[in-house]
C-alpha positions, 0 to 999 in steps of 0.5 A: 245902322248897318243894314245886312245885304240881301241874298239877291244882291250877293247872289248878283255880285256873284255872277258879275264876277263870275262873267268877268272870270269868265271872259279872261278864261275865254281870252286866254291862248289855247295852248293845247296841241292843235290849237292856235298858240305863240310860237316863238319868232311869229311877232308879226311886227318884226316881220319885214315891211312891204313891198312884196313880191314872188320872184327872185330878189323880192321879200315873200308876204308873210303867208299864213297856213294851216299845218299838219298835227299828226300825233293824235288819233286823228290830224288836225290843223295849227295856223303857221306863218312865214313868221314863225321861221324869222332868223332862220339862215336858210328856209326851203319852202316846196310845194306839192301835189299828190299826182305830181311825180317830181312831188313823189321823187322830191320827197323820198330823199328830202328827209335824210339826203337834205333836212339831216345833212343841214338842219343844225346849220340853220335850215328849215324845210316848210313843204305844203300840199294843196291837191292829193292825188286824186286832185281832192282838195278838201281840209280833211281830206289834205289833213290826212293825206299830209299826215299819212302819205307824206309825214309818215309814209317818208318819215318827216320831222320837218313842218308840214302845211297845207293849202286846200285848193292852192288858195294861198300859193297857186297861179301867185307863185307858180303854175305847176309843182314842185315849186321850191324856193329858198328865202334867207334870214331876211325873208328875200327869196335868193332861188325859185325853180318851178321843177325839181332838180336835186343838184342845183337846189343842193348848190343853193342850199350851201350857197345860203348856208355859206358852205364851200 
């Protein structure tokens, strides 16, 4: 004889499936502007094997930062890898301070005079400010300082990152800003310099690029 189900058993089958919904909800990737998601090219397995190092010649460990979203009322903060530039002919990564006057100079030019004039030959440009220029280096405080003082007030397409406190960057690859330094396809720094001089980086730039 068939015997009819108990409203309490429905009512359990119920909720168990409706945790077990839940669950593949709450483990899905948040796609959403400002939110963790797959970019591609930041398979961490496809990046480089140790050893690392800081100096030219040696591989860069696969530094993950934290990077400016600027297009909502408010900025906020998206992981960012060295991974996700994999296969880019040529990245310039340059760090920055609000107080560093090389900083200020460097920036005013790098949108046209260097991202425009190479970027559809495979450059990318990755700058990341870790103090604003009263020395804050708090998340929020950088979030809104890289976003107002630097993506809008220079006009910047490029990535934006930062590093409060210089946590990820300072005293491990230089001791003062600007830092800037290219790394190839390979992820092998080819140039560091601790300063800004526009002529020479220039020169390694075309030199990766393989430009005469």
């Amino acid at each position: 004889m068939l015997i009819a189900p108990s409203c309490s058993l429905i009512i359990s089958i119920y909720c168990i499936n409706a945790l077990i919904l839940g669950c593949a909800v709450e483990s899905g990737n948040n796609s959403e502007d400002g939110g963790n998601k797959d970019i591609v090219g930041s398979d961490n397995s496809s990046y480089p094997p140790p050893p690392y190092g800081t100096q030219v010649g040696a591989t860069i460990e696969n530094l993950s930062l934290e990077e400016c979203i600027c297009s909502g009322e408010q900025p906020e903060g998206r992981k960012i890898a060295l991974s996700d530039f994999l296969g880019t002919q040529a990245l310039l990564i340059t760090v920055h301070s609000g107080w560093c006057e090389n900083c200020e100079t460097q920036a005013l030019g790098m949108e046209s005079n260097v991202y425009q004039a190479y970027k559809s030959q495979g450059f990318e440009i990755l700058l990341v400010i870790f103090q604003d220029k009263d020395y804050n280096s708090g998340r929020e405080i950088l979030l809104n300082y890289c976003c107002k003082e630097y993506k809008e007030k220079f006009g910047m397409t490029f990535n934006l990152a930062i590093d409060p406190g210089g946590a990820k960057m300072v005293d491990t690859y230089f001791s003062k800003p600007p830092l800037n330094m290219l790394v190839d396809q390979q992820m092998v720094i080819q140039y560091k310099s601790e300063s800004y001089s526009p002529d020479e980086l220039d020169v390694s730039i075309k030199n990766l690029l393989g430009i005469d």
